[in-house]
KOLGU-529594 format. One record per atom (N, C-alpha, C): atom name; y, x, z. Coordinates in steps of 0.02 Angstrom, whole numbers, padded with zeros to 5 digits. Layout:
<rs>
<atom->CA	py->Y	px->X	pz->Z>
...
</rs>
This chain:
<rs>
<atom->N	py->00189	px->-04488	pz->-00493>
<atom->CA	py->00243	px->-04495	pz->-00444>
<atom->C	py->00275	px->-04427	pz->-00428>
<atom->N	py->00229	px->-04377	pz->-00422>
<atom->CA	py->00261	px->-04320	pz->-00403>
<atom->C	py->00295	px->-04303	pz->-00450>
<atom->N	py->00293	px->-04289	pz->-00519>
<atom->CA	py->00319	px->-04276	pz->-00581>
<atom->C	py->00392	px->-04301	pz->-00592>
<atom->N	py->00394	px->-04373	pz->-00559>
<atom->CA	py->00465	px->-04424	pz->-00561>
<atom->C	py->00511	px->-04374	pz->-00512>
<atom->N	py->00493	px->-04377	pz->-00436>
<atom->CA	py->00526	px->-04326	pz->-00396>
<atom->C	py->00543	px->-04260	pz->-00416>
<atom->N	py->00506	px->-04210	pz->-00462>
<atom->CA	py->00517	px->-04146	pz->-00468>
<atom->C	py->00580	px->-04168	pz->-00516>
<atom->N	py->00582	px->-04221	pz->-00566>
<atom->CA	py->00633	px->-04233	pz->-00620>
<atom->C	py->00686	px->-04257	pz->-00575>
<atom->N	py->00665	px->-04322	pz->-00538>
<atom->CA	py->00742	px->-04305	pz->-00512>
<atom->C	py->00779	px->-04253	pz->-00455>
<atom->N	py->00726	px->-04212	pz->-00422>
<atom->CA	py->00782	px->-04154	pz->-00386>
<atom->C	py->00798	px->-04110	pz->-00440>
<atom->N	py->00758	px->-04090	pz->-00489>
<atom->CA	py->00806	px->-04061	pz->-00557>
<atom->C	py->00844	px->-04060	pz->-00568>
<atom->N	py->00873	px->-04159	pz->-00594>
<atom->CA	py->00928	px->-04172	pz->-00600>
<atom->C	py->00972	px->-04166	pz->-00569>
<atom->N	py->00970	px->-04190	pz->-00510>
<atom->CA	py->01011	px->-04154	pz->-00444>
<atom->C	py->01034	px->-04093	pz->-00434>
<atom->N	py->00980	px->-04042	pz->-00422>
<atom->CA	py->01034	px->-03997	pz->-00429>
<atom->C	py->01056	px->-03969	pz->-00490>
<atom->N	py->01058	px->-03969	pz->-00532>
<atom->CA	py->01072	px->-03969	pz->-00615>
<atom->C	py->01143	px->-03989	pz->-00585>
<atom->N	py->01159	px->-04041	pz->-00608>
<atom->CA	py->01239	px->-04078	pz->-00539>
<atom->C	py->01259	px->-04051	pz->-00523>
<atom->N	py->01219	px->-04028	pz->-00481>
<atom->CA	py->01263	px->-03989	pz->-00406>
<atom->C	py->01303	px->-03926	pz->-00431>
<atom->N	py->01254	px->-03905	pz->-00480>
<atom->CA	py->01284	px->-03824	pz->-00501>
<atom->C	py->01327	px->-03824	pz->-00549>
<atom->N	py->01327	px->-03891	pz->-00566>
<atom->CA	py->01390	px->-03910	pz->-00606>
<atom->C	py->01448	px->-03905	pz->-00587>
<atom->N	py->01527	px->-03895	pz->-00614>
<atom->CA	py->01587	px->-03892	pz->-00576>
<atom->C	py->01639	px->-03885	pz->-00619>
<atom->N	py->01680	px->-03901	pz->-00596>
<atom->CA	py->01737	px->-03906	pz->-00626>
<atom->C	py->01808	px->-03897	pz->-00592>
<atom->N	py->01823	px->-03825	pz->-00630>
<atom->CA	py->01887	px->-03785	pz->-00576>
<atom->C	py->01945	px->-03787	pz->-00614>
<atom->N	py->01992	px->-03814	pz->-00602>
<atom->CA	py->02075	px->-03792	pz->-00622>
<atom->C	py->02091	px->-03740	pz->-00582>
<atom->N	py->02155	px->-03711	pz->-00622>
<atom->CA	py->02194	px->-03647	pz->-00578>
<atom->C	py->02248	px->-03655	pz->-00605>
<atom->N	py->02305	px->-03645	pz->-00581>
<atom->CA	py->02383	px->-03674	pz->-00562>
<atom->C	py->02421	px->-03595	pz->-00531>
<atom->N	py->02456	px->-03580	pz->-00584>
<atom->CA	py->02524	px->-03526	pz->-00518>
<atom->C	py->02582	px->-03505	pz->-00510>
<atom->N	py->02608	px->-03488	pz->-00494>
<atom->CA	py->02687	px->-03489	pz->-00480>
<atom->C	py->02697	px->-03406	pz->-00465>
<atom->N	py->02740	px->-03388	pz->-00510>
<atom->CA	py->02778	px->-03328	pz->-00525>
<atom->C	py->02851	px->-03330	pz->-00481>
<atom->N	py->02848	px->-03289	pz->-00430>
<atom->CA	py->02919	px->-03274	pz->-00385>
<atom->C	py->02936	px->-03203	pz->-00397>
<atom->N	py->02996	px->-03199	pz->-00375>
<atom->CA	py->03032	px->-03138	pz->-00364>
<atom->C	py->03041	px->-03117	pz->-00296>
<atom->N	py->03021	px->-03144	pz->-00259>
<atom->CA	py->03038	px->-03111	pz->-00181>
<atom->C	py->03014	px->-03181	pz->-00136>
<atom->N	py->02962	px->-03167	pz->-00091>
<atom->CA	py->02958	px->-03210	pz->-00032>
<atom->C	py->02999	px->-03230	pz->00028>
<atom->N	py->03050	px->-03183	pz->00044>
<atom->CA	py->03091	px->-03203	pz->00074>
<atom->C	py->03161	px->-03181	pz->00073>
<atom->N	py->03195	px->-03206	pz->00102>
<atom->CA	py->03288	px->-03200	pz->00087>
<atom->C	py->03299	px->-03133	pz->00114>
<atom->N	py->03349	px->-03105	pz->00052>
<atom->CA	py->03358	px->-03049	pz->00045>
<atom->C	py->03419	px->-03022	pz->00073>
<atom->N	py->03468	px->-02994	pz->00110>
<atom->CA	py->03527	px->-02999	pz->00138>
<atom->C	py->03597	px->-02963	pz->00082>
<atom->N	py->03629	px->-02984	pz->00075>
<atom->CA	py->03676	px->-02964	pz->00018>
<atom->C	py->03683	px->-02897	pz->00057>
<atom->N	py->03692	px->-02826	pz->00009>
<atom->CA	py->03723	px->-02761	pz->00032>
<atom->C	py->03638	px->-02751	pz->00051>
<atom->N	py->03599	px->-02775	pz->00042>
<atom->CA	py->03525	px->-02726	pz->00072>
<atom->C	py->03494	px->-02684	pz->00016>
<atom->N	py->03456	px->-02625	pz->00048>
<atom->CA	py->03403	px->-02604	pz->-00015>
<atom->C	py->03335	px->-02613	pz->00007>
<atom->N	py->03325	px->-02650	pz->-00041>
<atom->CA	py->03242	px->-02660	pz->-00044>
<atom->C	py->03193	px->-02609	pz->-00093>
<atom->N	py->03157	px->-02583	pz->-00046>
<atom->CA	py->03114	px->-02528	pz->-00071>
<atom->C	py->03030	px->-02534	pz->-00079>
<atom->N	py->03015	px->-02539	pz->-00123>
<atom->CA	py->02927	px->-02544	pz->-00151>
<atom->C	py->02894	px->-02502	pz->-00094>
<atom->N	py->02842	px->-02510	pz->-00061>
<atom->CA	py->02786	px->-02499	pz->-00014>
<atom->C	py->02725	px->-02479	pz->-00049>
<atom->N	py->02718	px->-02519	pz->-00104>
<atom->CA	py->02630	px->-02517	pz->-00128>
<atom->C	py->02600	px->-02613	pz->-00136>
<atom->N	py->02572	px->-02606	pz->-00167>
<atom->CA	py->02514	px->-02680	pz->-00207>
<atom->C	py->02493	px->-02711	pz->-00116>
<atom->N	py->02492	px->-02760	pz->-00129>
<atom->CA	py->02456	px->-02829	pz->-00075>
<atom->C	py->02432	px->-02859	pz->-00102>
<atom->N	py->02395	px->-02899	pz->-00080>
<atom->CA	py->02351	px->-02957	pz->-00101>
<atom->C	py->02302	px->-02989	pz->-00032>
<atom->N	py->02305	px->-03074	pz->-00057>
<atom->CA	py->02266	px->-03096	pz->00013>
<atom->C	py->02262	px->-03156	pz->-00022>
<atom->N	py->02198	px->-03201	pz->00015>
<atom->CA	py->02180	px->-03290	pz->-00017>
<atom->C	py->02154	px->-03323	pz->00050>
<atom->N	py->02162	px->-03367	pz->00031>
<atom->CA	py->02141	px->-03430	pz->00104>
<atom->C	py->02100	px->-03474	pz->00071>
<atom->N	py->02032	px->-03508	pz->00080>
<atom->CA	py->02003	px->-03553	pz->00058>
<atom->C	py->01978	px->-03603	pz->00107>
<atom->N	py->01979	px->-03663	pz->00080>
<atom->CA	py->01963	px->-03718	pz->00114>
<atom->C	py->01921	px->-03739	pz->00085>
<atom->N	py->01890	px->-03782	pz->00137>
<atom->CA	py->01847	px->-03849	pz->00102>
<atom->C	py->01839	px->-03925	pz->00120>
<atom->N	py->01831	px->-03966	pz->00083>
<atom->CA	py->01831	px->-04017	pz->00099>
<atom->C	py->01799	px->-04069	pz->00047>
<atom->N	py->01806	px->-04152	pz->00084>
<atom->CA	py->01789	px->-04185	pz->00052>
<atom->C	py->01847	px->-04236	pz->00043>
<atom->N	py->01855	px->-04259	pz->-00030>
<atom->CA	py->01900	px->-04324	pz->-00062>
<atom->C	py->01944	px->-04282	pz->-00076>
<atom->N	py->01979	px->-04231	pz->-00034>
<atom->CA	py->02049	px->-04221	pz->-00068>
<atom->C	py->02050	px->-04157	pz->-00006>
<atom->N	py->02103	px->-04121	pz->-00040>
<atom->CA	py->02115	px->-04040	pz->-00005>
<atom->C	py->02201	px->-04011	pz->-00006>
<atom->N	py->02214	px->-04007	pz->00031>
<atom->CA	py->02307	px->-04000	pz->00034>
<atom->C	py->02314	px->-03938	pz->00090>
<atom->N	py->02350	px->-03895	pz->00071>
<atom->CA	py->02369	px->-03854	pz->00075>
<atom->C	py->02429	px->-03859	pz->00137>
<atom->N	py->02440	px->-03843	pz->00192>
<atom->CA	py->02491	px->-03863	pz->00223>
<atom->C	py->02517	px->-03779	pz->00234>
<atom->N	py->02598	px->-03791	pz->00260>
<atom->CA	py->02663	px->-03738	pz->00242>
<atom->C	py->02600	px->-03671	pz->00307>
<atom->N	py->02577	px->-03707	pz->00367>
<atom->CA	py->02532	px->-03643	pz->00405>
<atom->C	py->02512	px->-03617	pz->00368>
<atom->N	py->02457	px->-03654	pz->00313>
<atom->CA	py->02423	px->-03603	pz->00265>
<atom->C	py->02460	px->-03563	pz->00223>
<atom->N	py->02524	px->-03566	pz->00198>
<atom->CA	py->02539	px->-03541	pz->00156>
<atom->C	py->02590	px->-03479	pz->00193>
<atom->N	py->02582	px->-03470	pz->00251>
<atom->CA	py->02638	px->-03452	pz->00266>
<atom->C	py->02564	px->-03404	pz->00286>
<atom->N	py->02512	px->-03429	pz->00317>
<atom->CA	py->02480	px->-03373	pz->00329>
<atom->C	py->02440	px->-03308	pz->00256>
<atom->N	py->02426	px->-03346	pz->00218>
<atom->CA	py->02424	px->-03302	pz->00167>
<atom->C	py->02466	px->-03249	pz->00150>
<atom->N	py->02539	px->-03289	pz->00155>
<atom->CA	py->02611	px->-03234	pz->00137>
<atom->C	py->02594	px->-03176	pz->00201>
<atom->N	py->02601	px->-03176	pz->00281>
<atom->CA	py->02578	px->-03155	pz->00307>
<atom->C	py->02518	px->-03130	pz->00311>
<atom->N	py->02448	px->-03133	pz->00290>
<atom->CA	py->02418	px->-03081	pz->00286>
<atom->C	py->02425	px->-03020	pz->00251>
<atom->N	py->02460	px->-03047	pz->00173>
<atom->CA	py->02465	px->-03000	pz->00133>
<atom->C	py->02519	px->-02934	pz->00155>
<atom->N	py->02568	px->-02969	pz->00220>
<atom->CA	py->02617	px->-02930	pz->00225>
<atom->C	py->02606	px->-02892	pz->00270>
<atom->N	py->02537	px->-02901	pz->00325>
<atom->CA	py->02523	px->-02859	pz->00372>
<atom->C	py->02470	px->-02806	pz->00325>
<atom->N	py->02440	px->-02808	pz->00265>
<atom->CA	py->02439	px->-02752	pz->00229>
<atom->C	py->02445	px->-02695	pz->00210>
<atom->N	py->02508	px->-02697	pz->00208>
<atom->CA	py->02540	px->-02624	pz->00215>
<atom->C	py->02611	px->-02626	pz->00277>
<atom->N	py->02581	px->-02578	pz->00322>
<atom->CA	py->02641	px->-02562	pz->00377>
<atom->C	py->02726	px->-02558	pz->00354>
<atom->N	py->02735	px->-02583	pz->00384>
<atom->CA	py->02830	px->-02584	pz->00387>
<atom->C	py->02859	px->-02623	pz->00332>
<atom->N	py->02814	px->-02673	pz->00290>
<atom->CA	py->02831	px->-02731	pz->00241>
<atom->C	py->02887	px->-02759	pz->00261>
<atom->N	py->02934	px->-02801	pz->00224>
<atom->CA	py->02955	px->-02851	pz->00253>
<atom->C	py->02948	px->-02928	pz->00213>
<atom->N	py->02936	px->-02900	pz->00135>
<atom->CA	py->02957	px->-02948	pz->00085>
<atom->C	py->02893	px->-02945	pz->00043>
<atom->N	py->02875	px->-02975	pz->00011>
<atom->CA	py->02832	px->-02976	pz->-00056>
<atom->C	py->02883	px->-03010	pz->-00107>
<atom->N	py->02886	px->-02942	pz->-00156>
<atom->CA	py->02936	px->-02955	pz->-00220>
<atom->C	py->02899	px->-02952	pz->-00285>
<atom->N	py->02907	px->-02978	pz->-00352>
<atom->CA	py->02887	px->-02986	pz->-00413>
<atom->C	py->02798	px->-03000	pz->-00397>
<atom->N	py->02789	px->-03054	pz->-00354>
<atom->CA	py->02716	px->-03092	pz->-00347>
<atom->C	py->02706	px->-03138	pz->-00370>
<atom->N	py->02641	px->-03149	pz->-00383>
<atom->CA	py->02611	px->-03206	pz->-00409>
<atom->C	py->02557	px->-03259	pz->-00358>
<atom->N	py->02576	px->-03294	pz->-00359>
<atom->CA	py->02534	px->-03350	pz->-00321>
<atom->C	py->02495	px->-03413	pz->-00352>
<atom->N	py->02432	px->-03397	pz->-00349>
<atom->CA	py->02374	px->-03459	pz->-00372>
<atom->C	py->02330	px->-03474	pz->-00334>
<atom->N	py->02326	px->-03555	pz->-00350>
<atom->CA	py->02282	px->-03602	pz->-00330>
<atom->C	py->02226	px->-03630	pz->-00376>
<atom->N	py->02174	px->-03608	pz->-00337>
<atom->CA	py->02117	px->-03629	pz->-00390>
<atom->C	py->02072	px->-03695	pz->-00334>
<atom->N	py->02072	px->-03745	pz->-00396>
<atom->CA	py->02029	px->-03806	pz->-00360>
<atom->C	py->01961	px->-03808	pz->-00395>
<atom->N	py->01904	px->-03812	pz->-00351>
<atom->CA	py->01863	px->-03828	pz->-00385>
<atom->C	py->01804	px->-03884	pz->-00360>
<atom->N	py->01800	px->-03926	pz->-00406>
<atom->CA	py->01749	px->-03980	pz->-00381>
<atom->C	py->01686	px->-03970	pz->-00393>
<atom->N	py->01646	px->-03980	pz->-00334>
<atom->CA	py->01555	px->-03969	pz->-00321>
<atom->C	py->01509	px->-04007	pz->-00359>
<atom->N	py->01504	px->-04020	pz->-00407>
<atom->CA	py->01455	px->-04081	pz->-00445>
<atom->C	py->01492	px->-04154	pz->-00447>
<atom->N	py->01448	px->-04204	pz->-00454>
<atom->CA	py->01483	px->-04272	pz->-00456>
<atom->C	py->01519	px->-04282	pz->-00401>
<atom->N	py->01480	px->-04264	pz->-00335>
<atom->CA	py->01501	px->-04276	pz->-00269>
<atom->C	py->01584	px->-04259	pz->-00256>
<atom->N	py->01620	px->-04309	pz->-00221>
<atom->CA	py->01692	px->-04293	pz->-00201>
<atom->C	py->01717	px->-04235	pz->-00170>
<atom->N	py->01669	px->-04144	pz->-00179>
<atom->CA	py->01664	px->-04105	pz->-00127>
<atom->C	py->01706	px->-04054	pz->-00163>
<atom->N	py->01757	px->-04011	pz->-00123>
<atom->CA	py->01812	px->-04004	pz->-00147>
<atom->C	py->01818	px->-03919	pz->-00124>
<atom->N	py->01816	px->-03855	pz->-00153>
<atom->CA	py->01843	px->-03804	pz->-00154>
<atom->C	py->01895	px->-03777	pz->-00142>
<atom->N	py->01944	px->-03756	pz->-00118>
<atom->CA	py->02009	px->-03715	pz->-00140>
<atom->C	py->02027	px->-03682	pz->-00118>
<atom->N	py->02033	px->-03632	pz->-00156>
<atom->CA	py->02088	px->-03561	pz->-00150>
<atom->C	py->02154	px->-03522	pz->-00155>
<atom->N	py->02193	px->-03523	pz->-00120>
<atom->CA	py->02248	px->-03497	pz->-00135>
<atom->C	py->02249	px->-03418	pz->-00123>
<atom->N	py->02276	px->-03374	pz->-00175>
<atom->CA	py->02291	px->-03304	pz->-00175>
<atom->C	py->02363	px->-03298	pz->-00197>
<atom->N	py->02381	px->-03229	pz->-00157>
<atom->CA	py->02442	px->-03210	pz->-00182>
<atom->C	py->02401	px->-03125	pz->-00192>
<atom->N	py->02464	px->-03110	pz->-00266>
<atom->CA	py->02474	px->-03041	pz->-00265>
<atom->C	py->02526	px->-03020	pz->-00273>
<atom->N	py->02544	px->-02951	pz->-00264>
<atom->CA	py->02624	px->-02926	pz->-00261>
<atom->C	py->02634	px->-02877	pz->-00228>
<atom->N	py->02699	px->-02830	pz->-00234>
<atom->CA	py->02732	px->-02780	pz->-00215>
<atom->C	py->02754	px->-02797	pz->-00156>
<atom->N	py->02728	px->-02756	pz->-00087>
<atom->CA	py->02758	px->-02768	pz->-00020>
<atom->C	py->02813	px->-02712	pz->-00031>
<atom->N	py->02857	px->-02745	pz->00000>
<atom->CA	py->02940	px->-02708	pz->00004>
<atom->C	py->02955	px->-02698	pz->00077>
<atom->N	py->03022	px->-02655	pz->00081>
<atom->CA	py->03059	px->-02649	pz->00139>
<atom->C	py->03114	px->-02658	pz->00127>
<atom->N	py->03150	px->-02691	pz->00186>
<atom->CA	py->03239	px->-02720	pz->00167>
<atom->C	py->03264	px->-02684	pz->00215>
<atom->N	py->03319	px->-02645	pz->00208>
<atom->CA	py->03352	px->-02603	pz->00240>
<atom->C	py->03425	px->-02632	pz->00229>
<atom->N	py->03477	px->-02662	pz->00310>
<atom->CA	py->03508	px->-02697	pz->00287>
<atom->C	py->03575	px->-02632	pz->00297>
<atom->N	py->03622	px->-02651	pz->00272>
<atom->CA	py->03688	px->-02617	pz->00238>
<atom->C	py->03716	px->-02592	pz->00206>
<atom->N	py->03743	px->-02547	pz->00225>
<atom->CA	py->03809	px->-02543	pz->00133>
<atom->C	py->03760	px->-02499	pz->00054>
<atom->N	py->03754	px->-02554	pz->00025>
<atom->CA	py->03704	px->-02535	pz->-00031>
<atom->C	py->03756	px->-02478	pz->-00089>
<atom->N	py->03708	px->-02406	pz->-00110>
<atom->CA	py->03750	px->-02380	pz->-00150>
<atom->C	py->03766	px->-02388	pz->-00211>
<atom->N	py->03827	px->-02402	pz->-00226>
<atom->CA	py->03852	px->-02419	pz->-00271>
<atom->C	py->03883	px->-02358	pz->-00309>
<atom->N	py->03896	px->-02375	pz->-00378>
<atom->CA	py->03943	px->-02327	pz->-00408>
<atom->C	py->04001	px->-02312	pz->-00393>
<atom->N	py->04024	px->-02370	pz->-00408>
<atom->CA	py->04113	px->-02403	pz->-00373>
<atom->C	py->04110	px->-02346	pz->-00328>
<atom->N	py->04085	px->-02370	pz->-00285>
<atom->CA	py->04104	px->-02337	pz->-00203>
<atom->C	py->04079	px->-02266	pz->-00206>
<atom->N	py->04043	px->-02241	pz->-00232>
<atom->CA	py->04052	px->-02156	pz->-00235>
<atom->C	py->04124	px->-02120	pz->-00276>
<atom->N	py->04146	px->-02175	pz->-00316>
<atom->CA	py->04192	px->-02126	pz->-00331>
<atom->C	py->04280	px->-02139	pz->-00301>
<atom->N	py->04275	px->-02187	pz->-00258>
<atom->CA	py->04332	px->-02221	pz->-00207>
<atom->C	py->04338	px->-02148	pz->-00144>
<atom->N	py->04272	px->-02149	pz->-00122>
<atom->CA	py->04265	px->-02108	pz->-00060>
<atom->C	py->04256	px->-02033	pz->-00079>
</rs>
């Protein structure tokens, strides 16, 4: 009898440590709206992830995503934008069980937008 039990918590967790992860991501050019006539200037690298957990199913709502964008942007002082980033979601399921992982990360260039008259060529040689 004992022998049956040691085989099946074996099996069990054998299972458990089993898993199975997708990863999914989306390539942007800028997190937020940029004002026509601005210069946007590179800061330095960000990066930040949010993970959840759950059971049956795991969804991501706009708080979470907005807080990720926001952590990464309190990162580096005087940010305003994250430009040429990448953003992934990795799901991963816990054994047979319906138990559910996920991660979202962003990485990317925190910027500064400085709004008005952007220099142009044109206009240096007008003035």
């Amino acid at each position: 009898m004992n022998k049956i039990l040691y085989v099946l918590l074996l099996i069990l967790v054998a299972t458990m440590l089993s898993a199975c992860t997708t990863t999914s991501g989306h390539l942007g050019d800028k997190s937020h709206f940029t004002y026509p006539n601005s210069n946007v200037k590179p800061i330095g690298p960000v990066s930040a992830e949010v993970t959840k957990f759950g059971a049956f199913s795991i969804a991501f709502s706009k708080e979470d995503i907005r807080k990720v964008f926001n952590e990464a942007l309190s990162k580096q002082a005087g940010a305003d934008l994250i430009i040429n980033y990448k953003l992934d979601t990795k799901f991963t399921q816990l054994g047979p069980l319906p138990l559910f992982m996920s991660t979202m990360s962003i990485e990317g260039t925190a910027a500064k937008m400085t709004v008005g008259l952007k220099e142009l060529k044109e206009l240096k040689s007008i003035y």
